[in-house]
C-alpha positions as CSV (number, residue, x, y, z in Angstrom):
1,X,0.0,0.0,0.0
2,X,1.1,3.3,-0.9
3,X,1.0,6.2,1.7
4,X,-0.2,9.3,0.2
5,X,2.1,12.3,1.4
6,X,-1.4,14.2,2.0
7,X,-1.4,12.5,5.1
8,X,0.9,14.8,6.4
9,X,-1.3,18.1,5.3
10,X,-4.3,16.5,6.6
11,X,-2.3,16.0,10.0
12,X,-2.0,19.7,9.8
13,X,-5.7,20.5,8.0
14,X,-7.0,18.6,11.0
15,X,-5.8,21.1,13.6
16,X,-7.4,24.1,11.7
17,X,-10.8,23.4,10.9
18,X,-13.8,21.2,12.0
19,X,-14.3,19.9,8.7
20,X,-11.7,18.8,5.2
21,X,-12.6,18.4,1.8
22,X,-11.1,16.4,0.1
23,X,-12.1,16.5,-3.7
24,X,-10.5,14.8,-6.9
25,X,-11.4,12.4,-9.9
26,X,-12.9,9.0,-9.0
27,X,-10.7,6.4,-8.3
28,X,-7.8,8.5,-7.4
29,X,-7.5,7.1,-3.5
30,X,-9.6,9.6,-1.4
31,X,-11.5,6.7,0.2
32,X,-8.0,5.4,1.2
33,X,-6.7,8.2,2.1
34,X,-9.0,9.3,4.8
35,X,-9.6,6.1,6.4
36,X,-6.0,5.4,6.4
37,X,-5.8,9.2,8.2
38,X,-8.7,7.6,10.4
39,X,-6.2,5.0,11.6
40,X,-4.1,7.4,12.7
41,X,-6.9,9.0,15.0
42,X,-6.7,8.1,18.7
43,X,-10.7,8.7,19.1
44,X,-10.9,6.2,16.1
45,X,-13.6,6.7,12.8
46,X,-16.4,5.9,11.0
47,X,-17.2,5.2,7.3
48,X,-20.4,6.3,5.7
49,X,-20.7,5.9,2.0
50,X,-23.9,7.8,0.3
51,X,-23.8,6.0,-2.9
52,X,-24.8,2.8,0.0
53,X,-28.2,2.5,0.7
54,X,-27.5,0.4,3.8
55,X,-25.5,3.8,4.8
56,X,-28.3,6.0,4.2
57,X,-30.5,4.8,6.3
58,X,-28.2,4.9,8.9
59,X,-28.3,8.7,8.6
60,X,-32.2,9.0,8.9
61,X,-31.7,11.1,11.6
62,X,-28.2,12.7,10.9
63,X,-28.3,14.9,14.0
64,X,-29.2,12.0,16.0
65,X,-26.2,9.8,14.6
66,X,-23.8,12.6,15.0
67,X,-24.8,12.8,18.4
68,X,-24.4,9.2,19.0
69,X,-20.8,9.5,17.5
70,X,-20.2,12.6,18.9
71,X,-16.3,11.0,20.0
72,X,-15.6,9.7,16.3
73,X,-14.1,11.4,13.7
74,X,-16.6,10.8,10.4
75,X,-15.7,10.6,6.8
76,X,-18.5,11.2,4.9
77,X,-18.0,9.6,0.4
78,X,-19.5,11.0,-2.3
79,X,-21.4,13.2,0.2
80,X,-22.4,15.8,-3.3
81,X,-25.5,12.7,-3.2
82,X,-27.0,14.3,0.2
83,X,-26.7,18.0,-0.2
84,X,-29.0,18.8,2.6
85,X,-26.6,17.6,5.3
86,X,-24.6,20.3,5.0
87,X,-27.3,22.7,7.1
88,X,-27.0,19.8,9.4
89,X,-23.4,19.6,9.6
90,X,-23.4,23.4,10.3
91,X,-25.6,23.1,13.5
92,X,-23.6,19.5,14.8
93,X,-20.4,21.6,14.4
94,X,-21.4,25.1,15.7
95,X,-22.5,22.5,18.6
96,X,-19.6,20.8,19.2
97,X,-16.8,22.9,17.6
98,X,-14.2,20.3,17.6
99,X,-11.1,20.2,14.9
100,X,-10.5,17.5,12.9
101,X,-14.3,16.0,13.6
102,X,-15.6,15.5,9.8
103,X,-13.9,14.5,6.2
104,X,-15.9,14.9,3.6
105,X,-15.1,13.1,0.0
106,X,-16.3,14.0,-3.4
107,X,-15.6,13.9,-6.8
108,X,-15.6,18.2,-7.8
109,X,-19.6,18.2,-7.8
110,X,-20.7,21.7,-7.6
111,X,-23.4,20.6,-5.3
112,X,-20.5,19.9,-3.1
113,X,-18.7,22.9,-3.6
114,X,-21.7,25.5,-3.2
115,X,-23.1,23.6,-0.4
116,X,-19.7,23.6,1.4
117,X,-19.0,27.4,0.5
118,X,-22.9,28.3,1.5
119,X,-23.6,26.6,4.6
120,X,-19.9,25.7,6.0
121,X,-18.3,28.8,5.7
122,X,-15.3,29.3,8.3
123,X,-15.6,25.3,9.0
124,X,-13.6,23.7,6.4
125,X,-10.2,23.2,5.2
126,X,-9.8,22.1,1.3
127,X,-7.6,19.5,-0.2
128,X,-7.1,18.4,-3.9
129,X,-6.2,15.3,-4.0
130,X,-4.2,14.5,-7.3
131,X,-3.2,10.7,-8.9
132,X,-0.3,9.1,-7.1
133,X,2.9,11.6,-7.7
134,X,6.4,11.3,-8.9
135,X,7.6,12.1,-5.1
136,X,5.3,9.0,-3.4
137,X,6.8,6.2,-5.9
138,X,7.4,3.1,-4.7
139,X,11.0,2.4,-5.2
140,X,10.5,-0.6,-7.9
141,X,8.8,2.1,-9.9
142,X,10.6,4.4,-12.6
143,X,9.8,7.8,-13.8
144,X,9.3,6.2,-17.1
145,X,6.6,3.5,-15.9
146,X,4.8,6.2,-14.2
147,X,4.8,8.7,-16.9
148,X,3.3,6.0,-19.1
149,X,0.4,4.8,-17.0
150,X,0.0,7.6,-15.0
151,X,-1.2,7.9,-11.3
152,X,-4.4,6.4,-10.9
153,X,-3.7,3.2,-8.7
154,X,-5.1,0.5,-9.9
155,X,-3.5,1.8,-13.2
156,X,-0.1,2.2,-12.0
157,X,-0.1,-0.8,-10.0
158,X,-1.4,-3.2,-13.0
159,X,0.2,-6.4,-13.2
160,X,0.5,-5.5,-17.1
161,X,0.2,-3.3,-19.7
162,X,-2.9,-4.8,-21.0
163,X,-4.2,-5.1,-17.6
164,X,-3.9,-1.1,-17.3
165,X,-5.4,-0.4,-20.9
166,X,-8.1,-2.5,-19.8
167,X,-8.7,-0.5,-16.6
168,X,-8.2,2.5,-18.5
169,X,-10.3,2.0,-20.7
170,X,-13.3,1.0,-18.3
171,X,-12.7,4.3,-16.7
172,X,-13.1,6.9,-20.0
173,X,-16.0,5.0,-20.9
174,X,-18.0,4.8,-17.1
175,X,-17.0,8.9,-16.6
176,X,-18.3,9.4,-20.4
177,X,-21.8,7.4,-20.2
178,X,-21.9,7.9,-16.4
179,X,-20.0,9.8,-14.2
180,X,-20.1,13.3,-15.6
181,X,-23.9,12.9,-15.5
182,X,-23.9,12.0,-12.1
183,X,-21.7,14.7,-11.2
184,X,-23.3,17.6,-12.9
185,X,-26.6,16.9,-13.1
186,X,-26.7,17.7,-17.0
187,X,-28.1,15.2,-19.8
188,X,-25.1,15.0,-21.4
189,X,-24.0,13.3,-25.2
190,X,-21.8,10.6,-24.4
191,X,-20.4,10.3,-28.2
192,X,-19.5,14.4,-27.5
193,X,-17.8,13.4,-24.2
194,X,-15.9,10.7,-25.8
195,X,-15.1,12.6,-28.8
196,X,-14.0,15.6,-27.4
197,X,-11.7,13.6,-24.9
198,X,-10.2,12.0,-27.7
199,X,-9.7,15.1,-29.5
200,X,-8.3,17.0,-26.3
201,X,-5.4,13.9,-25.9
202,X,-4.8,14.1,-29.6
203,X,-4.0,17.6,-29.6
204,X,-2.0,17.1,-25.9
205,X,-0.7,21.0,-24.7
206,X,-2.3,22.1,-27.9
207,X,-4.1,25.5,-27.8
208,X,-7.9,25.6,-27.2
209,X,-9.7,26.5,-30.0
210,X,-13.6,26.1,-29.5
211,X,-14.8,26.9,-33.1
212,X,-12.8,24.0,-34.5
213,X,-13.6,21.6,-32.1
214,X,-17.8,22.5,-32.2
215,X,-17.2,22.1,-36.1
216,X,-15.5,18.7,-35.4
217,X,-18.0,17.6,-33.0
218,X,-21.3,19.4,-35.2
219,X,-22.2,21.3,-32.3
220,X,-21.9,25.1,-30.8
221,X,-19.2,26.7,-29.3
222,X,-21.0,27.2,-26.2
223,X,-21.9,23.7,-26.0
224,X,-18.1,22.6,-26.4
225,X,-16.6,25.2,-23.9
226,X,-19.6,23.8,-21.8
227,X,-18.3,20.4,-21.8
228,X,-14.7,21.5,-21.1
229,X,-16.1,23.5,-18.1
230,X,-17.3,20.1,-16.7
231,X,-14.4,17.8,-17.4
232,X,-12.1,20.8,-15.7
233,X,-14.5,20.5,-12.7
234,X,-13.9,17.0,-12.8
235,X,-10.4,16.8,-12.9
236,X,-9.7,15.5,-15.4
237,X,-8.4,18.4,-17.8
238,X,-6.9,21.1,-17.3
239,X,-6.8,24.6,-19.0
240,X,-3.4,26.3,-18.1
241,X,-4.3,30.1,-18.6
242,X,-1.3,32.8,-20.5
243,X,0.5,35.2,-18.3
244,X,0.1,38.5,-19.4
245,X,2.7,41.2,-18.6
246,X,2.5,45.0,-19.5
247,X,4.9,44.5,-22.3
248,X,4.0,46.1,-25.7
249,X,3.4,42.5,-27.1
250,X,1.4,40.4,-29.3
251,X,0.1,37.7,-26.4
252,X,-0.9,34.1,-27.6
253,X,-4.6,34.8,-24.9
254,X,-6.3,31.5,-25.9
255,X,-5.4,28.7,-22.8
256,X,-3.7,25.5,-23.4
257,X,-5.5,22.5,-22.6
258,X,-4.2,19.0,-21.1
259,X,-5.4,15.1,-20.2
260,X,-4.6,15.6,-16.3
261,X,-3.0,12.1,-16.0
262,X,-0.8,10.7,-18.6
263,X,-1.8,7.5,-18.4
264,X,-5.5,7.9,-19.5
265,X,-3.4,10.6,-22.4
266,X,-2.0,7.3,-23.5
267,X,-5.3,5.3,-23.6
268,X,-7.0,8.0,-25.2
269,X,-4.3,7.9,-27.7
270,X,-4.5,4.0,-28.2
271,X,-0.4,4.0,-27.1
272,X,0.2,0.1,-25.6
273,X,3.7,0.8,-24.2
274,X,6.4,3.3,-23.6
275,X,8.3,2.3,-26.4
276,X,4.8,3.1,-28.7
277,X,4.8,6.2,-26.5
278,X,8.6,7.7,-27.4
279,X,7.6,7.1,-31.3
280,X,4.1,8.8,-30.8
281,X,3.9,12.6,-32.2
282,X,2.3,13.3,-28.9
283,X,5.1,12.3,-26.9
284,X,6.6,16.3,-26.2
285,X,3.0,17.3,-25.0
286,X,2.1,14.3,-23.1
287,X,6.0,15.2,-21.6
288,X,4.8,18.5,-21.2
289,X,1.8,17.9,-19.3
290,X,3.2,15.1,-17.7
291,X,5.6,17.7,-15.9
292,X,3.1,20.4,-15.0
293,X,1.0,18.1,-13.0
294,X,4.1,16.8,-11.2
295,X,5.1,20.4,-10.2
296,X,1.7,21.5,-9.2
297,X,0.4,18.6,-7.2
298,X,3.8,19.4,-4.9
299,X,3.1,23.5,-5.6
300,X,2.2,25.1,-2.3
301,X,-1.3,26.4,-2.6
302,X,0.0,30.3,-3.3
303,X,1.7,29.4,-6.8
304,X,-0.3,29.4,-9.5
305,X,0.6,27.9,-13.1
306,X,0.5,29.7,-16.6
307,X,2.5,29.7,-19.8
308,X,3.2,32.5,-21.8
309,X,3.6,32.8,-25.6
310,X,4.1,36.3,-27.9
311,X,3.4,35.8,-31.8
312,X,6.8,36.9,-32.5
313,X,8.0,33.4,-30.9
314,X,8.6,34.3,-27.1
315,X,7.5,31.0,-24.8
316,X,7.6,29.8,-21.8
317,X,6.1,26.2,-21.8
318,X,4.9,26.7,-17.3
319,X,5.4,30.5,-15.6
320,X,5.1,29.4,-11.8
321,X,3.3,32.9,-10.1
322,X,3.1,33.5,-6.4
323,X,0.7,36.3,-5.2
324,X,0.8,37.8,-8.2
325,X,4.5,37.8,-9.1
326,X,6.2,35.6,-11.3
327,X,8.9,33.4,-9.4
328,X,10.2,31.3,-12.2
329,X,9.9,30.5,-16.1
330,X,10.4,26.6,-17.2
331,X,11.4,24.6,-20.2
332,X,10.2,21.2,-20.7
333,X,12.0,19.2,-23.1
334,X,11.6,15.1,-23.7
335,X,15.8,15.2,-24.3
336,X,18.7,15.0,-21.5
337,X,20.4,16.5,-23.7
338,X,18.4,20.2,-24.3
339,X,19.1,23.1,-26.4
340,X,18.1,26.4,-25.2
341,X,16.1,28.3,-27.5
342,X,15.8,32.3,-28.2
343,X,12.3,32.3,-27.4
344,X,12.9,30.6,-23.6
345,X,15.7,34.0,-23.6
346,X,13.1,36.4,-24.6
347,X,10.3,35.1,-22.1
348,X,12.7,35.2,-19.6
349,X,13.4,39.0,-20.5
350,X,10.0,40.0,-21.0
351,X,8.7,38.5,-17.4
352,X,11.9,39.4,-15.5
353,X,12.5,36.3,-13.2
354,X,15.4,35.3,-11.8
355,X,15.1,31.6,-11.7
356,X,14.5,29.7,-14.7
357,X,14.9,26.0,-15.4
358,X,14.6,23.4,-18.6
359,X,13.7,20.3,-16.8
360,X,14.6,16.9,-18.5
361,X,13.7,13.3,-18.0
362,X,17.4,12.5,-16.6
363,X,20.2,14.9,-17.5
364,X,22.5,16.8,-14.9
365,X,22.3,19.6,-13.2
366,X,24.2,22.4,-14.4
367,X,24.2,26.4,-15.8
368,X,22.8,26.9,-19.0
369,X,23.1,30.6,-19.2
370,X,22.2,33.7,-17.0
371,X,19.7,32.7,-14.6
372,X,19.2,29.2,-16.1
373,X,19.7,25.8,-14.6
374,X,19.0,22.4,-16.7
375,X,18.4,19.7,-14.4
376,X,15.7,16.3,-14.0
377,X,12.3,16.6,-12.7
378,X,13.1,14.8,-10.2
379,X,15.9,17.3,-9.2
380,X,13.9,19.9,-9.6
381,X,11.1,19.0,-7.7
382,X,13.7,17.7,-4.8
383,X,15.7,20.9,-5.2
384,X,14.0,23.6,-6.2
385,X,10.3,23.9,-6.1
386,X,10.3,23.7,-2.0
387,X,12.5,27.3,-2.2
388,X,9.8,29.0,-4.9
């Protein structure tokens, strides 16, 4: 079993507020993770899952059960299924104010979200939860294996490579005909989810266009950016925004988008292996995102990601920003062996930070200019990102 590092900022979560929640994609551990936090609780815990029935009826009269359990820490699953127990959480914790007393699990419902931020206000402390991270690798693992099935578990820890296309693709297809539905409460196209999902791992770190894809798909705009809203609540893409500065430029403005995980970029992409993978034309952007989920799930919660692009060939493939400064400027190249190019110069010139990295699979760490340092993810993240 692999212990999550969020244990540790749930240690410290759990002194702060009454309540954490703890949000993600399905399947990415948050079940596991707070019950093995609940083994770590003197007062002990209990389990209720609200996709059980058996569980439900237990909490028939939630202020009564509270009550009863009053000594217990809770953890409460796919609570976004029983959105009027957050009024009653409010009352049971105003009550008995007591640290550490609840976890609540979903999967980025907005009904969890609002009814969080509506009736819990000044109770709760948030945690994403991300797939299983470079940093908590088992050491039988490699970067390489973990780049190509990703984070998700029972992906990573597949006996096979057929075993985790299998699993993989079970997943796209339960979160295209079921889960997004479930989630959002919307009626929505399941050949448009799948399609679009496809298209979005095709075009890996590619720039979001929404006209081309609605004419792909032979639907609106609106409908498109619609879907893309609810697979970024989700978790399961993301749209990494440009940095603009006051420079007299011509900014790329339109966001990047990315497959969170690089394993299901792989299944979406029909890729079998790593070797498939290195000979794939979307091996530099499933690289690319590959890296930016690394650094942010590890990110403290000030730094914020963007990239920035000018039409005149400025880029910076991830501008790390804290408060609303930038800190750093990075290069991700799928080589050990990288080139620096003018437009990495000229982004660093036009932002103005003083740190700046290419970060490699594998190469060493040394200078590679003013202000530049080539070095591994793994060094980086090691190294450098704690002192951001």
């Amino acid at each position: 079993m692999i212990i999550r590092d969020a244990i540790a900022t749930m240690t410290v979560k759990a002194k702060r507020a009454p309540a954490i929640v703890i949000l993600g994609a399905r399947q990415v551990g948050k079940t596991t993770l707070a019950q093995q936090f609940g083994e770590t609780r003197p007062e002990g815990y209990l389990y209720i899952d609200f996709e059980s029935p058996t569980d439900m009826a237990k909490l028939a009269d939630a202020e009564a059960f509270f009550a009863l359990h009053a000594d217990k820490m809770v953890i409460l699953d796919e609570v976004q299924h029983r959105p009027d127990i957050f009024n009653i959480l409010r009352s049971v914790i105003d009550r008995n104010r007591r640290n550490g007393r609840f976890i609540l699990l979903g999967s980025a419902s907005p009904h969890l979200v609002n009814g969080v931020s509506e009736s819990l206000a000044g109770r709760t402390s948030y945690l994403e939860l991300t797939p299983i991270t470079l940093t908590e690798l088992p050491e039988n693992y490699s970067l390489q294996q973990h780049w190509f099935r990703g984070g998700f578990p029972t992906a990573l820890l597949a006996e096979t490579n057929a075993d985790f296309t299998d699993w993989a693709d079970g997943y796209i297809r339960s979160y295209a005909e079921r889960d997004l539905r479930m989630l959002f409460g919307y009626d929505l196209n399941t050949s448009i989810i799948s399609r679009l999902w496809q298209m979005i791992a095709a075009a890996q770190s590619g720039l979001w266009n929404a006209e081309s894809y609605s004419r792909a798909l032979g639907v609106t705009a609106p409908v498109v950016n619609r879907y893309l809203d609810f697979m970024e609540g989700a978790f399961l893409v993301r749209k990494l925004q440009p940095w603009f500065t006051n420079v007299q430029k011509r900014l790329v403005k339109a966001p990047k988008v990315y497959v969170r995980d690089s394993g299901l970029t792989h299944a979406l992409n029909r890729i079998s292996d790593y070797d498939m993978l290195l000979g794939h034309p979307i091996a530099g952007g499933s690289w690319e995102g590959y890296v930016i989920e690394q650094i942010m799930a590890k990110a403290g919660d000030d730094i914020k990601p963007y990239f920035y692009r000018t039409h005149n060939g400025a880029e910076a493939d991830l501008v790390l920003v804290k408060g609303n400064v930038p800190v750093c400027c990075i290069e991700i190249k799928l080589t050990n062996a990288p080139t620096i190019s003018r437009g990495f110069h000229s982004s660093i010139a036009d932002i103005g930070t003083d740190k700046n990295f290419i970060v490699t699979p594998g190469s060493d760490t040394y200078p590679g200019g003013k202000n530049i340092t080539v070095c591994s993810l793994k060094y980086f993240m090691k190294n450098y990102l704690r002192e951001l």
